[in-house]
C-alpha positions as CSV (number, residue, x, y, z in Angstrom):
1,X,-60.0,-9.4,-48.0
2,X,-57.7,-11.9,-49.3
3,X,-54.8,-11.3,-47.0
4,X,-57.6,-11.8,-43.8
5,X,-58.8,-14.9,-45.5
6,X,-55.1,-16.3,-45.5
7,X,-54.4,-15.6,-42.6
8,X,-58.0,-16.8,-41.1
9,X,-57.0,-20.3,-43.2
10,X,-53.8,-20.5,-41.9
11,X,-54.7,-20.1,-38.3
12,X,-58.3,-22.4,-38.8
13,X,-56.6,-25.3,-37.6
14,X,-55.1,-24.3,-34.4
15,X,-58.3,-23.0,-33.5
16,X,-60.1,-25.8,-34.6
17,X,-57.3,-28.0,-31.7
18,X,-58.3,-25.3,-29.1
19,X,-62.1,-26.2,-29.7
20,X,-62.0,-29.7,-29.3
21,X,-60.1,-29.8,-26.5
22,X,-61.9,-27.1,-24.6
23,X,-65.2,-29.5,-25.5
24,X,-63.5,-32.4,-24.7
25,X,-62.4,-31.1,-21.3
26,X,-66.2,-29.4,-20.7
27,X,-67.1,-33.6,-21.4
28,X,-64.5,-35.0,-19.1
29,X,-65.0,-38.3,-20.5
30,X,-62.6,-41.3,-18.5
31,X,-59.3,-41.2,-20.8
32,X,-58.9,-37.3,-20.1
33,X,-60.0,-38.0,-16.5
34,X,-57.2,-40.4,-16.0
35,X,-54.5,-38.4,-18.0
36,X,-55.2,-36.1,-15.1
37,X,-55.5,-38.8,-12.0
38,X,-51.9,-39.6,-13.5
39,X,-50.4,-36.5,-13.4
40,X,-51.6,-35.8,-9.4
41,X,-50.1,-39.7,-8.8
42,X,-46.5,-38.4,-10.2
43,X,-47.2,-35.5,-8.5
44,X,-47.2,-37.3,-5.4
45,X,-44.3,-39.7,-6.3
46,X,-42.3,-36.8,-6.6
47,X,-42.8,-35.0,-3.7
48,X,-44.7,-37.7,-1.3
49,X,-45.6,-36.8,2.3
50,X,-42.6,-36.9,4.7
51,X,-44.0,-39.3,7.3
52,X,-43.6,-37.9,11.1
53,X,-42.8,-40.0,13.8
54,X,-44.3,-37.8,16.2
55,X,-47.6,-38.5,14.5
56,X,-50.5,-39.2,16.6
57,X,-52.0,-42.0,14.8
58,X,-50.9,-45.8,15.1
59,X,-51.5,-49.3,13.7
60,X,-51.8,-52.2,15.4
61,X,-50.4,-54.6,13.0
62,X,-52.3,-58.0,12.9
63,X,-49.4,-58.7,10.7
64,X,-47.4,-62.0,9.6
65,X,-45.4,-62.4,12.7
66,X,-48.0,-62.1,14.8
67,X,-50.7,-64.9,13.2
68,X,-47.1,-67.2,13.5
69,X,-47.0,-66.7,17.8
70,X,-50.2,-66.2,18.4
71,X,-52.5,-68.6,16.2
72,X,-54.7,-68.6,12.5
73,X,-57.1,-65.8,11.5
74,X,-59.5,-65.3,12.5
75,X,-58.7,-64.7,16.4
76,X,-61.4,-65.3,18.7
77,X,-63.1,-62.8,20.0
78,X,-61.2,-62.8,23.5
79,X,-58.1,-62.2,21.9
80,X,-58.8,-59.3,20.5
81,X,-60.7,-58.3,23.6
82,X,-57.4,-58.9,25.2
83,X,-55.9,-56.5,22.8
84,X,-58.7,-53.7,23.2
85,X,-57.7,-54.0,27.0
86,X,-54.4,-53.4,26.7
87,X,-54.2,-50.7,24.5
88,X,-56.9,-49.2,26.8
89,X,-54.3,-49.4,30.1
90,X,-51.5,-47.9,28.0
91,X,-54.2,-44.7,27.5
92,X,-54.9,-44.6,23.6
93,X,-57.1,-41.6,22.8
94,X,-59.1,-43.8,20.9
95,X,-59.4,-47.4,19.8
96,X,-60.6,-48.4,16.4
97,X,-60.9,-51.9,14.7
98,X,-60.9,-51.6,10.7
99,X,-62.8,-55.2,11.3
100,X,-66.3,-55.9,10.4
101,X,-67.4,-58.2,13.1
102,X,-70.7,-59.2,11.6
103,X,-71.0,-62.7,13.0
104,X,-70.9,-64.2,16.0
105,X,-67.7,-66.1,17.4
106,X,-67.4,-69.3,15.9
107,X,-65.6,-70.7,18.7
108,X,-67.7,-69.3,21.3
109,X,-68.8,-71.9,23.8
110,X,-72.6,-71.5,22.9
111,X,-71.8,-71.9,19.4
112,X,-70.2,-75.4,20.7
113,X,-73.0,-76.1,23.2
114,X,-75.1,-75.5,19.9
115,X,-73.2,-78.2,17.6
116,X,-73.1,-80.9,20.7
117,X,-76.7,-80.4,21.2
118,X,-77.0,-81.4,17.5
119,X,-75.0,-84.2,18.1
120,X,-77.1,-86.2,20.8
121,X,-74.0,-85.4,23.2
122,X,-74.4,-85.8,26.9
123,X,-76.7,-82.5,28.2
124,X,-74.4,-82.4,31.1
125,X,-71.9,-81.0,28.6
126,X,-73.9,-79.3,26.4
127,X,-74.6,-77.1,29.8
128,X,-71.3,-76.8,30.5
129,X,-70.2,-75.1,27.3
130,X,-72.9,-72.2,27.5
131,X,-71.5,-71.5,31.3
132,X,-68.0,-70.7,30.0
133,X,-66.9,-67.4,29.6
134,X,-68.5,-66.0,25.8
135,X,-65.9,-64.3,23.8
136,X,-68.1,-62.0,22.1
137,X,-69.7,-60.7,25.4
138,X,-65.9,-60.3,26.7
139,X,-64.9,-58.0,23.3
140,X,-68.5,-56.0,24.2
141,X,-67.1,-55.3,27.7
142,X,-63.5,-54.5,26.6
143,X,-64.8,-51.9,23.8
144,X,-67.4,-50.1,26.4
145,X,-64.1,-49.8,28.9
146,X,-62.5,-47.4,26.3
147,X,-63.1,-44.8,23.8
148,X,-63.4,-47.4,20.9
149,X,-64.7,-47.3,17.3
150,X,-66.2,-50.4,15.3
151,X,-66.6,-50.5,11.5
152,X,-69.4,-51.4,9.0
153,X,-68.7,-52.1,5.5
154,X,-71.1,-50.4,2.7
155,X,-72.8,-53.3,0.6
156,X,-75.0,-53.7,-2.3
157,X,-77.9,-56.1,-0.7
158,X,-79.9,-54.5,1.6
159,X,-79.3,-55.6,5.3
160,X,-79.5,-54.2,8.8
161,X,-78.9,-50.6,9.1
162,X,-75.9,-50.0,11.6
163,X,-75.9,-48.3,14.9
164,X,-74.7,-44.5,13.6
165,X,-73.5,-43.1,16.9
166,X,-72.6,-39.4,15.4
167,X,-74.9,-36.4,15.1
168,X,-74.5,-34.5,12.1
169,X,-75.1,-30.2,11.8
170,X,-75.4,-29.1,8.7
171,X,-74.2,-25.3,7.5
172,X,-76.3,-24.9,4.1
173,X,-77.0,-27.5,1.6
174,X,-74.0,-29.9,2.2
175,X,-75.5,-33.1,1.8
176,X,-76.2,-32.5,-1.8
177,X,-73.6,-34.6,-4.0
178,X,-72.6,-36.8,-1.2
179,X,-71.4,-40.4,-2.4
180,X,-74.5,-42.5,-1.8
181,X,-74.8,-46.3,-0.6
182,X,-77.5,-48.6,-0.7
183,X,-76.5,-50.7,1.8
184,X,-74.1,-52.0,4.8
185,X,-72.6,-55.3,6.5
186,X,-72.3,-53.9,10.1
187,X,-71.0,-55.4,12.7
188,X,-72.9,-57.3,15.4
189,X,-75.6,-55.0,18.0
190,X,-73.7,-55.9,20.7
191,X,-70.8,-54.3,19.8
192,X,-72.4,-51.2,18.2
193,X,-74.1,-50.8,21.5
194,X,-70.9,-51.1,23.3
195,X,-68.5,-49.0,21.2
196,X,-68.9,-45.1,21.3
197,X,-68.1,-44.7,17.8
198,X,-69.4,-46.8,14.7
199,X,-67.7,-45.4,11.3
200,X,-67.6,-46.8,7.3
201,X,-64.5,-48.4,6.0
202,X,-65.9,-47.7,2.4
203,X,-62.4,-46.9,0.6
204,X,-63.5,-46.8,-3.3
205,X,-60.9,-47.5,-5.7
206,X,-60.5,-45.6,-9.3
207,X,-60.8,-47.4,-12.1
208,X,-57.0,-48.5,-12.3
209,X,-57.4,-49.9,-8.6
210,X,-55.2,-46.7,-6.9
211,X,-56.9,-45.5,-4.2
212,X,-56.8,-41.5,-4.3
213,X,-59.4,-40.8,-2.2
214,X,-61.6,-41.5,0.8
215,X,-64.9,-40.4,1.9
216,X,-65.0,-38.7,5.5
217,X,-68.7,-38.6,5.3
218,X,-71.2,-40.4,2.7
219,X,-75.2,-41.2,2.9
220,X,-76.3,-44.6,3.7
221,X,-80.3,-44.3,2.2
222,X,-80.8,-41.0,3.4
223,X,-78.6,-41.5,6.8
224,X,-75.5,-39.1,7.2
225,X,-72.4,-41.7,8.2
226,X,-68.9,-41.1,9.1
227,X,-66.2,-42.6,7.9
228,X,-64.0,-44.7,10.2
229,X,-61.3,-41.8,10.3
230,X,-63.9,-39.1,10.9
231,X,-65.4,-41.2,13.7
232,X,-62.2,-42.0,15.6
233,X,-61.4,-38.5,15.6
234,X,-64.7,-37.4,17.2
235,X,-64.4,-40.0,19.9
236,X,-60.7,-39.6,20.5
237,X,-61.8,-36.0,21.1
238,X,-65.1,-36.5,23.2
239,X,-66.9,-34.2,20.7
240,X,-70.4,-36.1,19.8
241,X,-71.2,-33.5,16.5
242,X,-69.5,-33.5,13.4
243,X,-70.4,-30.3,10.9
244,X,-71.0,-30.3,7.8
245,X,-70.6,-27.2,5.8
246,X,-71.8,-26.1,2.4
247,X,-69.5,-24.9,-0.4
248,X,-70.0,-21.2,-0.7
249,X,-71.1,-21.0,-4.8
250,X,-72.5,-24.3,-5.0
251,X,-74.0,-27.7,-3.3
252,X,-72.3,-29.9,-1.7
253,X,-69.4,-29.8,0.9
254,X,-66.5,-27.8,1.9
255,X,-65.2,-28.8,5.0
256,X,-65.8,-31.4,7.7
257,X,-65.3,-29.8,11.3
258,X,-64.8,-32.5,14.1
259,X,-64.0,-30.9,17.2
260,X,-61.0,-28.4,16.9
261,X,-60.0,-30.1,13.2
262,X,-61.0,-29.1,10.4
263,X,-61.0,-31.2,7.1
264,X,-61.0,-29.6,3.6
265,X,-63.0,-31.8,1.4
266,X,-64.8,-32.4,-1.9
267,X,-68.3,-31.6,-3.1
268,X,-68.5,-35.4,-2.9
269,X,-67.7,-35.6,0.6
270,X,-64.2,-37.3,-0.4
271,X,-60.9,-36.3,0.9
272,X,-57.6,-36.1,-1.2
273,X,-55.0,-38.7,0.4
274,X,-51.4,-37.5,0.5
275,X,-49.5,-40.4,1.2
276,X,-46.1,-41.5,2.7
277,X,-43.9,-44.2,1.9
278,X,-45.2,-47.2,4.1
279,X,-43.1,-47.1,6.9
280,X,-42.1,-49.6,10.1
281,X,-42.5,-47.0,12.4
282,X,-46.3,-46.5,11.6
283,X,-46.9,-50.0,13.2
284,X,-47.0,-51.9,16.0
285,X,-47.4,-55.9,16.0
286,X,-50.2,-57.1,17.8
287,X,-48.0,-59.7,19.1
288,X,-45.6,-56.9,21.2
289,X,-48.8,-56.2,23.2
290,X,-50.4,-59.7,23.9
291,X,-47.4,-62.6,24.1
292,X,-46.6,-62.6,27.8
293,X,-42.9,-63.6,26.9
294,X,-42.2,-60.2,25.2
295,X,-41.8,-57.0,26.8
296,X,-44.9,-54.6,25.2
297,X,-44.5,-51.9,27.7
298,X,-42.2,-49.8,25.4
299,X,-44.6,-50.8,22.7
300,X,-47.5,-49.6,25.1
301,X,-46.0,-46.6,26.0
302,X,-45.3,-45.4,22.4
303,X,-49.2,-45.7,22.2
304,X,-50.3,-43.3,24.8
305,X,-52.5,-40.3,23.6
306,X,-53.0,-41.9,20.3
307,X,-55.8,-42.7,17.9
308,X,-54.9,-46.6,17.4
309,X,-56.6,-48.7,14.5
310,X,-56.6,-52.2,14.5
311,X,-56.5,-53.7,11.5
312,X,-55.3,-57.3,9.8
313,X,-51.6,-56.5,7.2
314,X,-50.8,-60.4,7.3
315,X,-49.8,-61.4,3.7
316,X,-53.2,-62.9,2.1
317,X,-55.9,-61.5,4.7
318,X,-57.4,-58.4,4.8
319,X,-57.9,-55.5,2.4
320,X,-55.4,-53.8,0.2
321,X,-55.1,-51.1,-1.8
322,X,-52.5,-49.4,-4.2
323,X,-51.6,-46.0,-3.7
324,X,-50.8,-43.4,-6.4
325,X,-46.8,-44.1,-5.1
326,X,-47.0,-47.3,-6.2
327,X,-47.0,-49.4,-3.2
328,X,-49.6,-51.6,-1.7
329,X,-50.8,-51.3,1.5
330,X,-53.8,-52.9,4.0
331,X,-56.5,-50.6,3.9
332,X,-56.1,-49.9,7.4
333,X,-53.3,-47.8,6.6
334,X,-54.9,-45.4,4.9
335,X,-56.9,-44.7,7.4
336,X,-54.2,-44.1,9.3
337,X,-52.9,-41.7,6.5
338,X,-55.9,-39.9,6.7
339,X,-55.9,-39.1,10.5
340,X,-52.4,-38.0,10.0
341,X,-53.5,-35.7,7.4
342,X,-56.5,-34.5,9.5
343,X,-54.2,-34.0,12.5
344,X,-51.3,-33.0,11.4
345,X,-52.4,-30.4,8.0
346,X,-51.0,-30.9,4.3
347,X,-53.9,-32.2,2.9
348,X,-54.6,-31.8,-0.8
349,X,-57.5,-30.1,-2.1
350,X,-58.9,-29.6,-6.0
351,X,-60.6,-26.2,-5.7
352,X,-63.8,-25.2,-7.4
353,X,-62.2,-23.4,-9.2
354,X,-59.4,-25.3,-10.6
355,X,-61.6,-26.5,-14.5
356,X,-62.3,-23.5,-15.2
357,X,-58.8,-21.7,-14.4
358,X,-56.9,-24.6,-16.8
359,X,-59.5,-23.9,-19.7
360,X,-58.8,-20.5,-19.7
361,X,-55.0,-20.7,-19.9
362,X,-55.1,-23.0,-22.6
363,X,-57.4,-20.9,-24.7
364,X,-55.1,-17.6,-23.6
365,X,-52.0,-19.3,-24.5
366,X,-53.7,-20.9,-27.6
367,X,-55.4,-18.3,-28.5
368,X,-51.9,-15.9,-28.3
369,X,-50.1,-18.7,-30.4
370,X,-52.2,-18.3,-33.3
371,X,-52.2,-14.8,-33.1
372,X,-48.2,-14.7,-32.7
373,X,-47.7,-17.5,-35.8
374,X,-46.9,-15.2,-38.4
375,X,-45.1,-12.8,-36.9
376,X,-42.2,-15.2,-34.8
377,X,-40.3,-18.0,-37.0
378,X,-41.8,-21.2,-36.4
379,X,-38.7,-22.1,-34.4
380,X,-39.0,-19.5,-32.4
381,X,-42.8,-20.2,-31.7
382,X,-42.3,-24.2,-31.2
383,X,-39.4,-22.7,-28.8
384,X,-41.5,-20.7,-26.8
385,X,-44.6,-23.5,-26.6
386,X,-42.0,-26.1,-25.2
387,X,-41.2,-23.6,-22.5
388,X,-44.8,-22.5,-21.9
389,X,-45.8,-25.9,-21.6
390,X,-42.9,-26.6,-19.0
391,X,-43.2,-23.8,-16.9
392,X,-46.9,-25.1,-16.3
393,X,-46.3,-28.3,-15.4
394,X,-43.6,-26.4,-13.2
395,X,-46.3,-24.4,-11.2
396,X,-49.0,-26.9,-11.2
397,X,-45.9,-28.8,-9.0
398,X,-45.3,-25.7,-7.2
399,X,-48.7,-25.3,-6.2
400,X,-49.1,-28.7,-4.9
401,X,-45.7,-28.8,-2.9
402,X,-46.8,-25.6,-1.7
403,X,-50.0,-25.4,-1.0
404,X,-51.1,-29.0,-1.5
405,X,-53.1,-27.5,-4.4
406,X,-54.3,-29.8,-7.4
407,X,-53.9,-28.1,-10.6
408,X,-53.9,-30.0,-14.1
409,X,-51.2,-29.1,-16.2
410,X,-52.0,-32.1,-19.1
411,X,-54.5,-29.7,-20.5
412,X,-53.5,-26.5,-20.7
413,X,-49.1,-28.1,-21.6
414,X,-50.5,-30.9,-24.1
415,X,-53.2,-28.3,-25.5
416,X,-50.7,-25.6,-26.2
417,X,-48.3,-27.9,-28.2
418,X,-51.1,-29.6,-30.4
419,X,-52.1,-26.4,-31.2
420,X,-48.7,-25.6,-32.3
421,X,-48.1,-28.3,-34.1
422,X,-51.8,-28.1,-36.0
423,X,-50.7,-24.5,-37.4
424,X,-47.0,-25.4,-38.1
425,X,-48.4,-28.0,-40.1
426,X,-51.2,-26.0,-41.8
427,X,-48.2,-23.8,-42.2
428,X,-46.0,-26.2,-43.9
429,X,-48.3,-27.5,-45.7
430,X,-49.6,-24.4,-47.9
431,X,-45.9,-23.8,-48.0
432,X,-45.7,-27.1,-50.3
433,X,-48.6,-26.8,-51.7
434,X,-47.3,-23.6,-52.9
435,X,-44.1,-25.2,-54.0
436,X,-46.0,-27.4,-56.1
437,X,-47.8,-24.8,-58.1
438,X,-45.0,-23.3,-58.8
439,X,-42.7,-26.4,-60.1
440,X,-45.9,-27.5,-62.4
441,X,-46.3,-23.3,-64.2
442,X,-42.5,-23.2,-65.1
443,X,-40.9,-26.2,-65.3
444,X,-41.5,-26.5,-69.1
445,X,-40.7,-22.9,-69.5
446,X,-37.4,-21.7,-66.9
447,X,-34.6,-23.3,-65.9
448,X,-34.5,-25.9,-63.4
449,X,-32.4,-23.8,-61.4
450,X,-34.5,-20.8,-61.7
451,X,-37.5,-22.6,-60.8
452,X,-36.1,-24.1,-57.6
453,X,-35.2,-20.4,-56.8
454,X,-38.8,-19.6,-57.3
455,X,-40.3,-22.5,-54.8
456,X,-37.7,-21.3,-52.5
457,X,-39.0,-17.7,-52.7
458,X,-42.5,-17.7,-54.4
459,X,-42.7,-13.4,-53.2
460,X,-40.1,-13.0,-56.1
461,X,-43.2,-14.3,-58.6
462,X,-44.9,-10.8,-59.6
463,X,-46.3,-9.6,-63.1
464,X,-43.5,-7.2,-64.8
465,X,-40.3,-8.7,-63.6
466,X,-37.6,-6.7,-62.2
467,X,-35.3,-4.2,-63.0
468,X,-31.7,-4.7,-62.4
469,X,-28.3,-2.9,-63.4
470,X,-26.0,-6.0,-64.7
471,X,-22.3,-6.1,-66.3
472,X,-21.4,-8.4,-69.1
């Protein structure tokens, strides 16, 4: 009974490690959330996604350059209805603009006629200005000549609901869990009406401002939206239904069908982003296609078939984001990542699975370590926890190379050597407590050397002595 109570003692503390840090992942609280958000971002830096040029997804770069020929942002409205145009004659699949037009062209002639009438100016001119061409009318046109896609932006202040041009079919219960906004800034009716396709640029950030993820389908209220990815895809493949479907042991989602793609996703609705290195060949300045002094029709041609997005990348305007490879890039770009990853496969996924499979390797492999303490040198136990650890983190990195699988080795690797180090230092520390006992009995009785033999090997210490055959 003593012997199991010993050995219960000794191996109290590493048991103690493995139950805190089973509760503590069951809690998930934000430090252990990000430990893990860290490890998929190095993940990823790594082994990031090998951009393909052949990809059928490009950006129309309202970029640096192109404000310098072409004039300050914002553009009016004709300009980019120019823009829409042309893309539409070099046969895009699909046009979308990652801008939320929500107000009217400022430079619009009624919006002059308005100020001159304010003005007491002559009515003779006042009429003139509302018979010139109207900008915003001219963009409407453009987007109902092709297969385009306008944005909304989810908001916290309730406003007008935006036009959701989509049908949704559900397979079980998938909206249950869905990201959830109150609100949206869309863009003006007329466009809605015009475009086939309106989608959300809502691109949450984690707390440390890297954007990991994106939602291919959320709930405004209790309205099913589509992202702006989602939606470009379903009009870039004439489909008018996009299926939802339910995760097999649980709510929420599984997978997001749009025509022939399908797109793993979250309970949440959110996809896992696998990104690229921002690269050139990605973009095309929107100067290429409008200046009539350049020669756009390679930059045309390059676009035919493809989903374009339209989307602002000048230094200062527009949205940006920091990816998990440490870059910054305008939001319209990973958008553009997503498509790719929709299109083209490699996506990551975090199964359902995935919690519960790193809690119980770190209470096997805990729980074997205790077990295994007094039987193995503590080198050699340390030895083999260092290795266990590493070959964990080795096939959590396998899995995601391989199989774009995201598997948490902080938990399980970290868990195994704290527990480790809690029973070598229970360990070493009955060993000196030991030690101690020992010095204080004997020192006024033995020989200092005989009592530093006897700390070294307290088994020796028995009732009777020993019996030895000696020559003097």
């Amino acid at each position: 009974m003593r012997r199991l109570w010993r050995r219960l003692a000794l191996a109290l503390p590493g048991l103690l490690v493995l139950a805190g840090l089973t509760a503590l992942r069951l809690a998930d609280p934000a430090p252990v959330a990000a430990l893990r958000l860290q490890g998929f971002d190095l993940f990823q830096r790594l082994a990031p996604r090998v951009y393909d040029p052949e990809a059928p997804v490009r950006v129309v770069a309202i970029d640096d350059d192109s404000l310098r020929r072409l004039g300050q942002w914002p553009w009016p409205r004709d300009r980019l209805a120019q823009l829409v145009d042309r893309l539409g004659r070099a046969g895009a699949a699909a046009v979308a603009l990652d801008l939320v037009l929500a107000e009217p062209d400022r430079s619009a002639p009624a919006r002059i006629a308005e100020l001159l009438a304010g003005r007491a100016a002559p009515a003779e001119l006042a009429q003139l200005a509302r018979d010139l061409p109207d900008p915003d009318r001219d963009l409407a046109r453009a987007l109902e000549r092709v297969p385009s896609v306008v944005a909304f932006a989810p908001a916290d202040t309730p406003g007008r609901m935006p036009l959701i041009k989509a049908s949704f079919a559900e397979i079980g219960p998938a909206r249950q869990g869905l990201g959830r906004f109150a609100a949206a800034v869309p863009s003006l009716p007329e466009f809605e009406a015009a475009a086939a396709g309106n989608g959300s640029i809502g691109a949450p950030a984690g707390r440390d401002e890297v954007l990991r993820r994106l939602p291919a389908v959320a709930l405004l209220g209790d309205a099913l939206i589509p992202s702006l990815a989602v939606e470009a895809l379903r009009v870039a493949q004439g489909t008018g239904t996009v299926t939802l479907r339910a995760a097999p042991d649980g709510p929420g989602l599984d997978a997001v069908r749009v025509g022939d793609a399908i797109l793993p996703v979250a309970p949440d609705g959110q996809v896992w982003l696998r990104f690229t290195a921002d690269v050139p060949a990605r973009q095309v300045p929107a100067w290429q296609l409008l200046e009539p002094a350049s020669d756009g029709a390679d930059s045309a041609a390059a676009l035919r078939g493809r989903i374009v997005l339209i989307g602002v990348t000048a230094t200062g305007f527009g949205d940006t984001v920091l990816t998990p490879l440490r870059d910054r890039i305008a939001g319209v770009t990973a958008h553009a990542e997503a498509l790719e990853q929709i299109l083209l496969g490699g996506s990551l996924t975090r199964p359902p699975w995935a919690a519960a499979a790193e809690i119980g390797l770190l209470l096997a492999l805990g729980l074997a370590l205790v077990a295994s303490w007094r039987r193995l040198p503590a080198i050699v136990s340390g030895g083999l926890a260092v290795l266990a650890a590493a070959a964990i983190a080795a096939g959590a990195f396998l899995a995601y190379r391989q199989a774009g699988l995201l598997l948490d080795p902080t938990l399980p690797a970290l868990g195994l050597l704290l527990t480790h180090g809690a029973v070598a230092a229970s360990a070493q520390w009955r060993v000196e407590r030991e030690r101690r006992t020992i010095r204080a009995a004997f020192a006024q009785y033995l020989a200092p050397s005989l009592v530093a033999r006897l700390t070294e090997h307290p088994e020796r210490l028995r009732l009777g002595g020993e019996w030895r055959e000696m020559s003097f």
